[in-house]
C-alpha positions as CSV (number, residue, x, y, z in Angstrom):
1,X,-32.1,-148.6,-72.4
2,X,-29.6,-148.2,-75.0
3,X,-27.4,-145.0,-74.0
4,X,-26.0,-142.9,-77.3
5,X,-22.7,-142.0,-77.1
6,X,-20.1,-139.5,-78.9
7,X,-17.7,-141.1,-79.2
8,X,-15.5,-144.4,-77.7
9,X,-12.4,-143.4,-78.9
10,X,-12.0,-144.4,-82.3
11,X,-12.7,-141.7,-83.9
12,X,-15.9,-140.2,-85.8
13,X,-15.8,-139.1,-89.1
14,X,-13.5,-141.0,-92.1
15,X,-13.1,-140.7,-95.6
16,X,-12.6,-144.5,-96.2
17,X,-14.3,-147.4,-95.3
18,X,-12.1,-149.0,-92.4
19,X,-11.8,-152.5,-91.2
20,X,-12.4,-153.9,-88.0
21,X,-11.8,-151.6,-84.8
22,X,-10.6,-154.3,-82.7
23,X,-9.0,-157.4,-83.9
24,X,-9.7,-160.9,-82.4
25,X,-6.7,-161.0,-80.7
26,X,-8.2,-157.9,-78.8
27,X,-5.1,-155.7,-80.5
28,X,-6.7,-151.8,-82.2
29,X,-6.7,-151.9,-85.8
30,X,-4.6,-148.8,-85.6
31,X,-1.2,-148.0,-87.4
32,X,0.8,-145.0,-85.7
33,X,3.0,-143.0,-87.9
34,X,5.1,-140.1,-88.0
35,X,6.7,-140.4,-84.4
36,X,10.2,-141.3,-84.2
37,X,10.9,-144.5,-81.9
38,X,12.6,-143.6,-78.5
39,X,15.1,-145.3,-76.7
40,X,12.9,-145.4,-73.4
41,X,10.5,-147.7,-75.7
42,X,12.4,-150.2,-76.1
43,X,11.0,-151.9,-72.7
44,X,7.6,-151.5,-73.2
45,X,8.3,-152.9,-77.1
46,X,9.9,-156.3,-76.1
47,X,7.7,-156.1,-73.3
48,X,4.4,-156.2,-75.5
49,X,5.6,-158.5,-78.6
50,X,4.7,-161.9,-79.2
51,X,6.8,-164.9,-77.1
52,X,8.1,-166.0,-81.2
53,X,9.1,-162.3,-82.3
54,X,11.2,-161.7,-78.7
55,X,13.1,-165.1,-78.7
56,X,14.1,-164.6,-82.3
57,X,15.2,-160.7,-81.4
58,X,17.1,-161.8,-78.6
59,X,18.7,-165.1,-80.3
60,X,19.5,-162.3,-82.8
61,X,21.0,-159.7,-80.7
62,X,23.5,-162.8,-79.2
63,X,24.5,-164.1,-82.3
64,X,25.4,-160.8,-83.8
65,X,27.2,-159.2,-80.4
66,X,29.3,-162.3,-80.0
67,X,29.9,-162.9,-84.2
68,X,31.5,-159.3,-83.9
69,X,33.4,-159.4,-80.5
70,X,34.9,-163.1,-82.4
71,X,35.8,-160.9,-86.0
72,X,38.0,-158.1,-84.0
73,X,39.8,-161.1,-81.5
74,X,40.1,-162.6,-85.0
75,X,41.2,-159.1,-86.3
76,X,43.5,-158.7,-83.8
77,X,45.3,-161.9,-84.0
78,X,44.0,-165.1,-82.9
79,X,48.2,-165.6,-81.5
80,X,46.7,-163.4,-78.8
81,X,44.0,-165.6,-77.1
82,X,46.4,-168.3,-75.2
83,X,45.6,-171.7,-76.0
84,X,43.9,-171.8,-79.1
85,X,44.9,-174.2,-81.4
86,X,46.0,-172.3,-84.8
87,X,44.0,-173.3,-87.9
88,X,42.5,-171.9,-91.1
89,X,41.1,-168.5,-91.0
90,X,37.5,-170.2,-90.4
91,X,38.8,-172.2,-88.0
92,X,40.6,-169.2,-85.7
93,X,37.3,-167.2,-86.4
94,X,35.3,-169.8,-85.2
95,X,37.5,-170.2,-81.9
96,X,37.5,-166.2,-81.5
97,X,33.6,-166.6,-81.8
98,X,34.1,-169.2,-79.0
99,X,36.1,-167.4,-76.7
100,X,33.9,-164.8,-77.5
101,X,30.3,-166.4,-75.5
102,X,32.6,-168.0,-73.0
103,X,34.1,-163.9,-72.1
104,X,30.5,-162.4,-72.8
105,X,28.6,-165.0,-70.7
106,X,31.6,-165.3,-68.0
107,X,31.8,-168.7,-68.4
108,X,35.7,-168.2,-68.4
109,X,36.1,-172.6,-68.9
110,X,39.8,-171.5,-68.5
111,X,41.3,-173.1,-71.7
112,X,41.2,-169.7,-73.5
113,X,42.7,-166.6,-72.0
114,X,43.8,-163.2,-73.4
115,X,47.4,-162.3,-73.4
116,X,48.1,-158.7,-73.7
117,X,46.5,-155.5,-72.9
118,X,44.3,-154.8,-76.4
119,X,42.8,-158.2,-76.5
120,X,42.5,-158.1,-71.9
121,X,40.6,-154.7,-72.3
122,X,38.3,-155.9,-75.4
123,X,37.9,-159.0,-73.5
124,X,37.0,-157.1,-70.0
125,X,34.7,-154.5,-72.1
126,X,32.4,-157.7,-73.4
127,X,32.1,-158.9,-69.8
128,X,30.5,-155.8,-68.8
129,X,28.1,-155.5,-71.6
130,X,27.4,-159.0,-71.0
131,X,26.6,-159.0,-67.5
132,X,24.5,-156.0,-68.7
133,X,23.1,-157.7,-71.1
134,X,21.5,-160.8,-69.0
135,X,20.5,-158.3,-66.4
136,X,18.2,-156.4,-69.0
137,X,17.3,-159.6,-71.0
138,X,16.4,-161.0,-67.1
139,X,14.2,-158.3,-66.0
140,X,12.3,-158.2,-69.6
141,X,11.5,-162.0,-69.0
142,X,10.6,-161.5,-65.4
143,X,8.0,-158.7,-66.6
144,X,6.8,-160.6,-69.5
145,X,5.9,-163.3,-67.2
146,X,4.9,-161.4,-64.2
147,X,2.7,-159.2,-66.6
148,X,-1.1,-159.0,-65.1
149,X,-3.1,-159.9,-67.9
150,X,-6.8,-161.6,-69.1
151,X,-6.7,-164.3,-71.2
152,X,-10.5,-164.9,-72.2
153,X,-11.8,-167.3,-74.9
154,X,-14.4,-165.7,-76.8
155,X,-17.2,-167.5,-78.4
156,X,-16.3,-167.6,-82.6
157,X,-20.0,-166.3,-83.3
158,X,-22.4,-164.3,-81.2
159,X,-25.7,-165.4,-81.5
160,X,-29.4,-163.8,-82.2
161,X,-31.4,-166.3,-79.7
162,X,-34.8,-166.4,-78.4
163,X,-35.4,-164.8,-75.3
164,X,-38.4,-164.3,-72.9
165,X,-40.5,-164.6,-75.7
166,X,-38.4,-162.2,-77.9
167,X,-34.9,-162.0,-79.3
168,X,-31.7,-161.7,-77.8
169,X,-28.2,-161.3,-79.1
170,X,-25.6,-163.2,-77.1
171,X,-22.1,-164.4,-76.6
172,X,-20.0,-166.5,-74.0
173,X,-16.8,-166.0,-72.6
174,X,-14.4,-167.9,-70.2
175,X,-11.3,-168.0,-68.4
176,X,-8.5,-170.0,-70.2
177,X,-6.2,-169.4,-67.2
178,X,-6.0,-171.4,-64.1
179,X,-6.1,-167.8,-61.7
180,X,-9.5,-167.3,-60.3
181,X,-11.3,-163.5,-62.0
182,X,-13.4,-161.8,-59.8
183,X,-15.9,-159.3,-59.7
184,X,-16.0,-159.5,-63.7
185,X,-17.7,-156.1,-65.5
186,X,-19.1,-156.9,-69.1
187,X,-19.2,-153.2,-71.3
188,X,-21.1,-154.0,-75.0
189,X,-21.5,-151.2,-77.4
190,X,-22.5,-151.0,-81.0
191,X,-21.3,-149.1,-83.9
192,X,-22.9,-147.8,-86.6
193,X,-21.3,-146.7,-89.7
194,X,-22.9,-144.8,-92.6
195,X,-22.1,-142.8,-95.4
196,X,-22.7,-139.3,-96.4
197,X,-21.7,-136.7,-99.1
198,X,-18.8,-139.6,-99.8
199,X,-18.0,-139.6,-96.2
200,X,-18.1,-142.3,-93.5
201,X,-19.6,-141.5,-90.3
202,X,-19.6,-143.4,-87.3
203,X,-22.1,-143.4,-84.2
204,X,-22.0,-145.4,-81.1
205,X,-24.4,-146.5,-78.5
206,X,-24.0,-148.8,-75.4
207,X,-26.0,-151.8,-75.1
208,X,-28.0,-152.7,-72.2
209,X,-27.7,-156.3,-70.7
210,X,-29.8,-158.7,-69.0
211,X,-26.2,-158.8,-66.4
212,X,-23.4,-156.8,-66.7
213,X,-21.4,-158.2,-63.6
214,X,-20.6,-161.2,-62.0
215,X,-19.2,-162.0,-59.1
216,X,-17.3,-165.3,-59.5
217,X,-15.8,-166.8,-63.0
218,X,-15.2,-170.1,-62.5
219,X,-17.6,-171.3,-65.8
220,X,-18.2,-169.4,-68.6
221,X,-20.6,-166.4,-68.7
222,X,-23.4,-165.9,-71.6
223,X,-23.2,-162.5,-71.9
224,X,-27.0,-161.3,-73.0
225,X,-28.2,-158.4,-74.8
226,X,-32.0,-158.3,-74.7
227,X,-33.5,-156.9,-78.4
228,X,-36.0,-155.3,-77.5
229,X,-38.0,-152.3,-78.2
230,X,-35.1,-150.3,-76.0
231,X,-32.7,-151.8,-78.0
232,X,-31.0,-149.8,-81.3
233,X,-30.8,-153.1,-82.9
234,X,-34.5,-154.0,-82.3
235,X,-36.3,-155.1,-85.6
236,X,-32.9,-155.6,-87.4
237,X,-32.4,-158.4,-90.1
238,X,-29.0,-159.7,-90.5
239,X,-29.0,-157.3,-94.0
240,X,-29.4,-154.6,-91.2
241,X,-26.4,-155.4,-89.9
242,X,-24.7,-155.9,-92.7
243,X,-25.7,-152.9,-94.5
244,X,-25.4,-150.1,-91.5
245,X,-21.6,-152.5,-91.1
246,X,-22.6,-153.3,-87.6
247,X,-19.5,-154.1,-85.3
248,X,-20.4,-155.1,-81.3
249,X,-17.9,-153.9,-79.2
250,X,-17.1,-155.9,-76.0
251,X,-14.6,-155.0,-72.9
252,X,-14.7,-157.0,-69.9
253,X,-12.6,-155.7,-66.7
254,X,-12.2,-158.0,-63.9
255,X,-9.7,-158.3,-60.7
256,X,-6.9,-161.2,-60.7
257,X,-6.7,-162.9,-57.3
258,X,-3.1,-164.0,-58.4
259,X,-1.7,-161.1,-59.7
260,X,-3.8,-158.6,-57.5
261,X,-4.5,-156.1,-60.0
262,X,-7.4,-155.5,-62.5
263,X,-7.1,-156.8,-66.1
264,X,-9.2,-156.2,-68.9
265,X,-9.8,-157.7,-72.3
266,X,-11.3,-156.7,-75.3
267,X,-13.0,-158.4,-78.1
268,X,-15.8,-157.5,-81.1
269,X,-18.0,-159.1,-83.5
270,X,-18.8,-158.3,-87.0
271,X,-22.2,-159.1,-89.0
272,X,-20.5,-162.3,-90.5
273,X,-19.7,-163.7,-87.6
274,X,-23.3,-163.2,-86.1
275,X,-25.6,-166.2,-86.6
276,X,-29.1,-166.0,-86.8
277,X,-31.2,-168.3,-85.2
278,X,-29.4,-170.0,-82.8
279,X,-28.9,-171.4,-79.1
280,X,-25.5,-172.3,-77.1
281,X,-25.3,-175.8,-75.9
282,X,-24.4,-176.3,-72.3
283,X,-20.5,-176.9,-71.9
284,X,-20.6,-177.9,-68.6
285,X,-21.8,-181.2,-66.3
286,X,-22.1,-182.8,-63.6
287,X,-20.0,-186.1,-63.2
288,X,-21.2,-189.1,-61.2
289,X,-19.3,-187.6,-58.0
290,X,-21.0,-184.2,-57.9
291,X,-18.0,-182.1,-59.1
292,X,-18.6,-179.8,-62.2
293,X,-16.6,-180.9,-65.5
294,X,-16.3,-177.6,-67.7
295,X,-15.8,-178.6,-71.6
296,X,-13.7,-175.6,-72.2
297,X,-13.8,-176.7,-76.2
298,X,-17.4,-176.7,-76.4
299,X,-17.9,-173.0,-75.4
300,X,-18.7,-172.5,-78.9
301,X,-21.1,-174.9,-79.7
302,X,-24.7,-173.8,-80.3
303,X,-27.5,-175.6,-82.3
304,X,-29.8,-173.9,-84.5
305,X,-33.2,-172.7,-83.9
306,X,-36.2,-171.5,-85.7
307,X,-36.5,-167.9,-85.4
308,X,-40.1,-167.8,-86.7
């Protein structure tokens, strides 16, 4: 039986239409303003960004640390830095800029050396925030790759499907990683919005299932939600979903047998990407040697069906 509840978190009461709660990439549809950005974020920032956005930052930060170390050797006088080969202003820049990532990275190849104490202290000062430097960038990588998390395919569409002689709504998941998920916990909710006295109001109720656990994950799982007369979303038409702006809700929680901790994943589905009438095609087989061949590309296949 559907259970009603308060609130999950998002909020109640708006004066504007809002989009999508949670993205498909499982990210809130929420924009925080008017905190100022802390030093001690700055971990859990790099931490949290996308692989493209934190290799261009850091390929940044290098670029610009050693393009100003080379302009104040250059500043200084080049006549300082033992065997470089005088030049052009571009050229002795470019040969500070050098001398520079071989002192920052304490490479040291040996065939540039500072002479004198202005250019030996600048010099020593960059090899400390160097080594500083890797150490940080170091542990950020280590914890972006030793980072517990899920990384569940969702089916594009959920599904209205028959079901025990009745109706069902329906979608699958499974594991894109090769780490075994155990004990897996499905939590689907629904969420209403309406509007009133030029308001939007929101309600939310959790969905029963026909199984909201499973033990192993090794396939994907059809995760089921029987429609009927327990159900909020019993009788609807896909105008019904459409016109109360209908968005399921899903989080799954399961335990990593690599990383030993819990993960969780979130997802949701919106009336347009709900089909009605349909059924999921298997994506898995047996081969001619008994093992199990999943097609992890055909967890979103389904055929359709008459409804009627």
């Amino acid at each position: 039986m559907a259970k009603k509840e308060k609130d999950l978190g998002f909020g109640v009461n708006y004066r504007r239409q809002t989009k999508r709660m949670i993205n498909r990439d499982g990210s809130f549809n929420v924009v925080k303003l008017g905190q100022a950005f802390s030093v001690r974020d700055t971990y859990q920032v790099l931490l949290k960004m996308s692989w493209t956005r934190f290799t261009l930052i850091i390929c940044t930060y290098l670029l610009a640390i050693n393009t100003l170390f080379g302009f104040i050797f250059t500043l200084i006088g080049v006549e300082h830095i033992m065997g470089i080969e005088l030049g052009s202003p571009l050229q002795n820049f470019a040969q500070s800029c050098y001398f520079s990532i071989q002192t920052f990275t304490t490479v040291g190849y040996g065939h540039l050396s500072p002479s004198g104490h202005l250019v030996s202290l600048i010099a020593a000062l960059e090899s400390i925030i160097g080594l500083a430097s890797f150490a940080m960038m170091t542990s950020i990588i280590y914890g972006r790759f030793s980072k517990p998390s899920a990384r569940l395919i969702y089916s594009e569409h959920a599904i209205i499907a028959p079901y025990n002689g009745g109706k069902s709504l329906q979608f699958r998941i499974a594991n894109t990683r090769m780490s075994m998920l155990l004990e897996l916990r499905a939590t689907v909710a629904v969420q209403f919005t309406t509007k009133t006295d030029g308001k939007y109001h929101r309600h939310y109720e959790k969905l029963s299932l026909e199984r909201d656990n499973i033990l192993f994950f090794p396939l994907n799982w059809t995760i089921v939600h029987p429609l009927d007369d327990s159900s909020p979303l019993n009788n609807f038409t896909i105008e019904d979903y459409k016109d109360n702006k209908v968005e399921i809700i899903v989080h799954i929680k399961g335990f990593d047998d690599t990383f030993g901790q819990t993960v969780h994943s979130r997802y949701s589905y919106l009336p347009e990407e709900i089909v009605w009438g349909g059924k999921f095609e298997p994506a898995y087989e047996t081969s001619v040697t008994g093992d199990i061949i999943f097609h992890m590309d055909q967890i979103h296949n389904y055929k359709p069906v008459n409804m009627n």
